[in-house]
TIMIVEX-884209 format. One record per residue (C-alpha): residue number from 1; y, z, x. Coordinates in Angstrom, 1 decimal. Last residue first. Layout:
<node num="NUM" py="Y" pz="Z" px="X"/>
...
end
This chain:
<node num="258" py="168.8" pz="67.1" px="92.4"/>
<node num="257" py="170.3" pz="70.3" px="91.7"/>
<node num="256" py="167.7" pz="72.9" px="91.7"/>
<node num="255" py="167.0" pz="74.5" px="88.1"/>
<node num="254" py="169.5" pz="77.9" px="87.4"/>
<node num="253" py="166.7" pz="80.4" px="89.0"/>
<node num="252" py="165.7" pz="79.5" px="92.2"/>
<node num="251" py="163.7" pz="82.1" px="94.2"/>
<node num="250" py="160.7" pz="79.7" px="94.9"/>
<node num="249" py="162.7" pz="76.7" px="95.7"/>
<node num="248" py="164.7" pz="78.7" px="98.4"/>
<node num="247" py="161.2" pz="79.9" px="100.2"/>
<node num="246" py="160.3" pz="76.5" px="100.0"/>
<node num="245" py="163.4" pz="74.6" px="101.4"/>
<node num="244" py="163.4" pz="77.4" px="104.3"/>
<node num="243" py="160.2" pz="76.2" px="104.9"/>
<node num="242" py="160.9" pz="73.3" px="106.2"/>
<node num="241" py="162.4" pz="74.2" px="109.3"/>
<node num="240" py="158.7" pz="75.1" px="110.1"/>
<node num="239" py="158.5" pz="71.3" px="111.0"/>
<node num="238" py="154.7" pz="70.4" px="111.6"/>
<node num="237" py="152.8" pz="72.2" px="109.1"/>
<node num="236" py="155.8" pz="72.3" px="106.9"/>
<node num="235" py="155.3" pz="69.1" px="106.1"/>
<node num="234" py="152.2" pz="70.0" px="103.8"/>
<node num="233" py="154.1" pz="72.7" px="102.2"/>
<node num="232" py="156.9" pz="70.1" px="101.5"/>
<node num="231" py="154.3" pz="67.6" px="99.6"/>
<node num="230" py="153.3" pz="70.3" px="97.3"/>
<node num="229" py="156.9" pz="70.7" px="96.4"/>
<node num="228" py="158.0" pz="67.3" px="95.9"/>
<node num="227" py="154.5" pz="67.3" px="93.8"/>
<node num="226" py="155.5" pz="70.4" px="91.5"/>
<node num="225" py="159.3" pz="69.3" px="91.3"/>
<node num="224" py="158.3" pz="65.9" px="90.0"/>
<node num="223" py="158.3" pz="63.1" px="92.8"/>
<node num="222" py="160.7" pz="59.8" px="92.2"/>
<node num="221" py="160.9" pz="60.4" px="96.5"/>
<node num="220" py="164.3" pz="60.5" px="96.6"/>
<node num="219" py="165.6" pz="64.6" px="96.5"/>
<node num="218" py="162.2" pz="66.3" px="97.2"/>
<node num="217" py="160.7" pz="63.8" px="99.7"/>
<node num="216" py="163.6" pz="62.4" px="100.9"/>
<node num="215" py="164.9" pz="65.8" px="102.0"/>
<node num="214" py="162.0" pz="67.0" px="103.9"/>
<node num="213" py="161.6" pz="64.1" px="105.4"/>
<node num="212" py="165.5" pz="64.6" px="107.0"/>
<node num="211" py="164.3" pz="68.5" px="107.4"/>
<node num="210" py="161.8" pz="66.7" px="109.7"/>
<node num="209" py="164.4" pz="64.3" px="111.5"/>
<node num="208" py="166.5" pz="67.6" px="112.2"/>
<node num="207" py="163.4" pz="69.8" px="113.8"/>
<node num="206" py="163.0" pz="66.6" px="116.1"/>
<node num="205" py="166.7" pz="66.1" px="117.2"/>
<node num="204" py="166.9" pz="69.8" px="117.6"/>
<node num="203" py="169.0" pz="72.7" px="115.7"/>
<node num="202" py="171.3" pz="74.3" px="117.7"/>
<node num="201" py="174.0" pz="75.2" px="115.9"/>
<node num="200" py="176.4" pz="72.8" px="116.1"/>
<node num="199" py="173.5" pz="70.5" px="115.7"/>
<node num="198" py="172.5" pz="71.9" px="112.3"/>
<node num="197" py="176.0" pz="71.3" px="111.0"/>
<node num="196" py="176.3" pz="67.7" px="111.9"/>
<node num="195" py="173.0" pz="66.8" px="110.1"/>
<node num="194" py="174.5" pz="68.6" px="106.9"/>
<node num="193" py="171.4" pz="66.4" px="105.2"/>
<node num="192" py="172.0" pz="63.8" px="102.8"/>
<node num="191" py="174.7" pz="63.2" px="99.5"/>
<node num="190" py="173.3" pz="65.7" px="96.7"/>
<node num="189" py="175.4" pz="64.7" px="93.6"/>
<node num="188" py="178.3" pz="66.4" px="91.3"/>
<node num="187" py="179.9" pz="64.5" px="88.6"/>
<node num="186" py="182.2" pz="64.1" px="90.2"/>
<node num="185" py="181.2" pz="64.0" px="93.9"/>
<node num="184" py="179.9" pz="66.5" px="96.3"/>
<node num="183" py="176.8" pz="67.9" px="97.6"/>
<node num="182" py="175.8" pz="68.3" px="101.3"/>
<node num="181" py="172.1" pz="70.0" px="101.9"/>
<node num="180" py="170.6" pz="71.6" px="104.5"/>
<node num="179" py="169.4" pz="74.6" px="102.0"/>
<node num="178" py="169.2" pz="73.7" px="98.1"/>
<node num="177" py="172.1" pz="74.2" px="96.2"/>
<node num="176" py="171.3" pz="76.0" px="92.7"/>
<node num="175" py="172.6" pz="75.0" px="89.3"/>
<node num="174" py="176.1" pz="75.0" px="87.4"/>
<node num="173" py="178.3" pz="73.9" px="90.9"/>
<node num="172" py="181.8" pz="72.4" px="90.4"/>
<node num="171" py="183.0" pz="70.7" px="92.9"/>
<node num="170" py="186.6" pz="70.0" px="93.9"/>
<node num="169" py="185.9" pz="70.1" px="97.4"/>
<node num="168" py="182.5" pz="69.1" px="98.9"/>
<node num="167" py="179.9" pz="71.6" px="98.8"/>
<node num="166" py="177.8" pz="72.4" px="102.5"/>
<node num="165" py="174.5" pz="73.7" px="102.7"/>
<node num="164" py="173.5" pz="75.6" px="105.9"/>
<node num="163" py="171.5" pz="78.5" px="103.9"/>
<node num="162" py="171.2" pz="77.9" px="100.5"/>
<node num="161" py="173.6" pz="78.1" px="97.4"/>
<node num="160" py="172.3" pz="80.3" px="94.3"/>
<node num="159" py="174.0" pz="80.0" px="91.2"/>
<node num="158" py="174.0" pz="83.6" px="88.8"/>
<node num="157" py="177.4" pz="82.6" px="87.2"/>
<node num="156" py="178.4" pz="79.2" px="88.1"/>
<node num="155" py="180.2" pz="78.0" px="91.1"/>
<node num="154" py="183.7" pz="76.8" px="91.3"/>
<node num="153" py="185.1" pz="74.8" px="94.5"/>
<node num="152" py="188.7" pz="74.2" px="94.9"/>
<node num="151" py="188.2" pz="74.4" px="98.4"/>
<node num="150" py="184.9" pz="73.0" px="99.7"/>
<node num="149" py="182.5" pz="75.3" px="100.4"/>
<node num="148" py="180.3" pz="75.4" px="104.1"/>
<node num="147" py="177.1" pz="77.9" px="103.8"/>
<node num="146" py="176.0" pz="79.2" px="107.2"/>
<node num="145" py="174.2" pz="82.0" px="106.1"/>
<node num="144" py="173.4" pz="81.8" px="102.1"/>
<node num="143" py="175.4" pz="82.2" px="99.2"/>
<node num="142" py="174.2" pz="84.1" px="96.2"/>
<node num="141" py="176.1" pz="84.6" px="93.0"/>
<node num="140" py="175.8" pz="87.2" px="90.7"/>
<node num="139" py="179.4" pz="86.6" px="89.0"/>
<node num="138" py="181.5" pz="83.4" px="89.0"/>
<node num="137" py="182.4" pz="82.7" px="92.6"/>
<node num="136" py="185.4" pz="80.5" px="93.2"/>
<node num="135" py="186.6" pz="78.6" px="96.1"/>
<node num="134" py="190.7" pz="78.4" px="96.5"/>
<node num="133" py="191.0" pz="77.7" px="99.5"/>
<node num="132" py="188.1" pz="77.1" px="101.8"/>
<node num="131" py="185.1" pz="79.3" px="102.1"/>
<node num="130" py="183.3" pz="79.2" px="105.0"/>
<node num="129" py="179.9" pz="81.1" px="105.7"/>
<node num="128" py="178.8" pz="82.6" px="109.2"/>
<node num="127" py="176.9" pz="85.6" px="107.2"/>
<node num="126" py="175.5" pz="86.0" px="103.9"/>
<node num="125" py="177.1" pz="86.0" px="100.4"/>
<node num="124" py="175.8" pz="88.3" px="97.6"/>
<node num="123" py="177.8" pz="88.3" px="94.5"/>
<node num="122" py="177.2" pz="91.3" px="92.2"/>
<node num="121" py="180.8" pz="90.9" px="90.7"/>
<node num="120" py="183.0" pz="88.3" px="91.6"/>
<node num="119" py="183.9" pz="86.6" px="95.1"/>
<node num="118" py="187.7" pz="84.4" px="94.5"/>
<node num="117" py="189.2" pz="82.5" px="97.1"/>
<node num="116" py="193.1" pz="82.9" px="96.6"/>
<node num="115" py="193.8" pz="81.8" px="100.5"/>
<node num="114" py="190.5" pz="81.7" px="103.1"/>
<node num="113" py="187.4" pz="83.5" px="103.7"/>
<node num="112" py="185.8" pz="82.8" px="107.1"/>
<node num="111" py="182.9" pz="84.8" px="107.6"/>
<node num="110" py="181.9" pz="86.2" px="110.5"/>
<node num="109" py="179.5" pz="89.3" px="109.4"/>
<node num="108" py="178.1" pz="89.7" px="105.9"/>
<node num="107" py="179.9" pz="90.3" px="102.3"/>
<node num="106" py="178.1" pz="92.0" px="99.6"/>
<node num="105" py="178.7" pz="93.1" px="95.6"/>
<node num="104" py="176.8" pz="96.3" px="94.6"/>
<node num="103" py="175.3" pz="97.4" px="91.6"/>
<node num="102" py="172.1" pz="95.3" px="92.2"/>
<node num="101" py="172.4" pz="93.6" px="88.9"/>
<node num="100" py="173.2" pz="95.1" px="85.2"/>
<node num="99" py="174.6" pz="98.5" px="86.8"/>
<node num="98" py="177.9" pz="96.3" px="88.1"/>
<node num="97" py="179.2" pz="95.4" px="91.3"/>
<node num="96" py="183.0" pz="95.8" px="93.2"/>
<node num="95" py="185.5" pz="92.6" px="93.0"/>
<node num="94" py="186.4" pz="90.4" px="95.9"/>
<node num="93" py="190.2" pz="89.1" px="95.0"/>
<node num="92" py="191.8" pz="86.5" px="98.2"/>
<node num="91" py="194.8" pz="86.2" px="97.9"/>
<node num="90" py="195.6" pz="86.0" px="102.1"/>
<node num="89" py="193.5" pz="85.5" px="104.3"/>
<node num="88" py="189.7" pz="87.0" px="104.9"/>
<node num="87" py="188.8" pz="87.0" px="108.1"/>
<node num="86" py="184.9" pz="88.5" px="108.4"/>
<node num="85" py="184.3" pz="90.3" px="112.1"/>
<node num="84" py="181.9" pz="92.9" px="111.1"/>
<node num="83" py="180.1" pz="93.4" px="107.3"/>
<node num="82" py="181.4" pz="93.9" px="103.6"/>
<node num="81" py="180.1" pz="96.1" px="101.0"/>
<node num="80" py="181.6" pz="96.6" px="97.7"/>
<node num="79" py="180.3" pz="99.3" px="95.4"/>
<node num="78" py="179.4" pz="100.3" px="91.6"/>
<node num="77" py="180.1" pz="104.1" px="90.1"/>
<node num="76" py="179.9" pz="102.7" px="86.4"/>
<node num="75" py="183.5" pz="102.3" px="85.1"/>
<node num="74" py="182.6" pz="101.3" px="81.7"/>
<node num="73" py="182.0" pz="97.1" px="82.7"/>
<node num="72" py="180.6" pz="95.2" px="80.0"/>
<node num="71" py="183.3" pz="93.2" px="79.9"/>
<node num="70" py="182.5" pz="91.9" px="83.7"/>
<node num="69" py="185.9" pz="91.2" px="85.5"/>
<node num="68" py="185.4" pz="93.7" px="88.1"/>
<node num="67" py="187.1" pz="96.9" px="88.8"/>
<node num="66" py="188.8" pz="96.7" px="92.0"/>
<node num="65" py="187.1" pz="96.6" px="95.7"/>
<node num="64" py="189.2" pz="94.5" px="97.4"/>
<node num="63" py="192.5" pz="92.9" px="96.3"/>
<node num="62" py="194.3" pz="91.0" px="99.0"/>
<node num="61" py="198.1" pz="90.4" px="99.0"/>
<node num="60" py="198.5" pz="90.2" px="102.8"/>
<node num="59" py="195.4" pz="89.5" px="105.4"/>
<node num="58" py="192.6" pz="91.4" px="106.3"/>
<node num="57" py="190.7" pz="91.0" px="109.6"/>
<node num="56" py="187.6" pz="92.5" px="110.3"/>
<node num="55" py="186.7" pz="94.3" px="113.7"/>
<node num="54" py="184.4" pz="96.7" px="112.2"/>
<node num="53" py="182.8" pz="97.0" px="108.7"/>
<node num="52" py="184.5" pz="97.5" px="105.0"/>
<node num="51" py="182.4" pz="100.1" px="102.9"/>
<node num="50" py="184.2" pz="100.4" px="99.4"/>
<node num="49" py="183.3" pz="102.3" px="96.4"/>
<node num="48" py="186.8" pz="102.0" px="94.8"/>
<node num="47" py="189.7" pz="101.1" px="95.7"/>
<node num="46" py="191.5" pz="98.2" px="98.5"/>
<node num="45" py="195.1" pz="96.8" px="97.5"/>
<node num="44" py="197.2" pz="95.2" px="99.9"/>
<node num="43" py="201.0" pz="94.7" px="100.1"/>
<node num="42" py="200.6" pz="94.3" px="104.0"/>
<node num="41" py="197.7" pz="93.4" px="106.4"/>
<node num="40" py="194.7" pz="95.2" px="107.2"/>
<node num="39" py="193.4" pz="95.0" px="110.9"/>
<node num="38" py="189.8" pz="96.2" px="111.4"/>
<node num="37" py="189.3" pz="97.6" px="114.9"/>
<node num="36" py="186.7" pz="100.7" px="114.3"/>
<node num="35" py="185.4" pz="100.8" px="110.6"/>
<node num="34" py="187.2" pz="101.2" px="107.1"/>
<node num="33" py="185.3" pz="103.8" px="104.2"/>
<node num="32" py="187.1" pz="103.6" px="101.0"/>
<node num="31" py="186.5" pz="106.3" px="98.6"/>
<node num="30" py="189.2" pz="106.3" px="96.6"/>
<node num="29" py="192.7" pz="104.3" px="97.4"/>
<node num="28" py="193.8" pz="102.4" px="100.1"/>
<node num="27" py="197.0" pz="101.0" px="98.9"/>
<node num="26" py="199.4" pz="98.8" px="101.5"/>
<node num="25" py="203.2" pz="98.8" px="101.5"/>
<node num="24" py="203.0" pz="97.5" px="104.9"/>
<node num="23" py="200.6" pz="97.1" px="107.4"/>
<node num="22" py="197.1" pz="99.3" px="107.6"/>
<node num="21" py="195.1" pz="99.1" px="111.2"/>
<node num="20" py="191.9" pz="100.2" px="112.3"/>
<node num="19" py="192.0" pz="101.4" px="115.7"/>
<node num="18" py="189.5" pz="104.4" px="115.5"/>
<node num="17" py="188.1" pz="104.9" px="111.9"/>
<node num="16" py="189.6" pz="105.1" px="108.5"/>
<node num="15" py="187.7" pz="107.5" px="106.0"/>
<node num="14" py="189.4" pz="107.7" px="102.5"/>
<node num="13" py="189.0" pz="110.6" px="100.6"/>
<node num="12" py="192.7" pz="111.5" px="101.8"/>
<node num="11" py="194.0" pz="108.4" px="99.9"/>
<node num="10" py="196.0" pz="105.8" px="102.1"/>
<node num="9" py="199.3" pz="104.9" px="100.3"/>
<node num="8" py="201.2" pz="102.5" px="103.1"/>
<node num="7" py="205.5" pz="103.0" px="103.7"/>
<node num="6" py="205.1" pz="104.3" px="106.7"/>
<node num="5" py="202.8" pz="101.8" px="108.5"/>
<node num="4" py="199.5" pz="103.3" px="109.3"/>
<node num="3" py="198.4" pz="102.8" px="113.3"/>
<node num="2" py="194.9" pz="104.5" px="114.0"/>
<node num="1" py="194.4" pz="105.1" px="117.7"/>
end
């Protein structure tokens, strides 16, 4: 059963399914649709075009779905979409999309979004991620599954941040993280493999010593781009891992960070 504290403001164009709760003195305004088991805190505030999955859980002082911070903004009809069993704590501000980009900003499934982390417009974040305190997205930003970010972590507009990468804290991130890889530092460097990562999740020895080649050929090698990226089609042959790195390479717009 639907539990709605008193003293929240849910709008009757919202749609709230079975055993979501809303805590104190939240808003839920527009056309907000909430699935089955998703807990919402209090002193909330979700608007706007906003699809929120099942079994999420939504701390205090959130705001979802508001106008983003684009100045070209006019109030298009833009969304929010955000998948199945994400925590998001407290703070945290995920703005809706604009018409210049795909008009809607996404969330996956199981993330872990912590205190006064900040996902802007058009941002596209995958599933299983990890974003500690305070990590900002600037606009059109795209995270891939398993991404680890440091807290206090900024990333530039239009950045792209492969699958299984993890950012140290206090970075800040003007051109695109390739997958498997840790960066960190000031000013910011690529510091190995997350080795640790991929056996948490089930990567094998051998699939890790290839992603290891993988990474010394395009990050220590002395190889231009074009060779580093001739050399990991051949590797591929033997460790498909690899061709995560050049599927990423191919879509990277802001220049890889090597």
């Amino acid at each position: 059963m639907t539990a709605i504290h008193k003293t929240a403001v849910v709008d009757p164009k919202a749609k709230l399914a079975q055993d979501v709760t809303v805590g104190p003195y939240t808003v839920i305004d527009g056309e907000v649709e909430v699935g089955e088991g998703t807990t919402i805190g209090a002193h909330n505030v979700i608007t706007g075009r906003t699809r929120i999955g099942r079994a999420n859980r939504i701390f205090h002082f959130c705001s979802i779905g508001e106008a983003n911070q684009d100045k070209k903004y006019k109030g298009e009809p833009t969304g929010l979409e955000i998948g199945d069993g994400n925590t998001i704590r407290e703070y945290a501000t995920i703005n809706r999309g604009t018409v210049q980009d795909a008009g809607v900003t996404r969330v996956g499934a199981d993330n872990w979004i912590m205190a006064y982390c900040h996902i802007a417009h058009d941002c596209q974040v995958g599933s299983h991620t990890v974003f500690a305190n305070l990590t900002t997205l600037g606009g059109h930003v795209h995270v891939g599954d398993h991404a680890v970010l440091g807290g206090h972590s900024a990333f530039h507009q239009f950045v792209k941040v492969g699958a299984h990468a993890m950012v140290g804290g206090g970075s800040i991130v003007l051109q695109d993280i390739a997958p498997y890889v840790m960066v960190g530092g000031n000013p910011i460097a690529t510091h190995g493999i997350n080795a640790e990562g991929l056996k948490r999740r089930g990567y094998t020895p051998e699939a890790i010593a290839g992603i290891k080649r993988a990474y010394k050929a395009l990050f220590k090698s002395g190889l231009t781009l074009a060779a580093a990226r001739a050399e990991l089609a051949t590797q591929a042959a033997q460790t498909p891992e690899v061709r995560t790195l050049l599927e990423f390479l191919e879509t990277s717009t802001r220049g890889l960070l090597r």
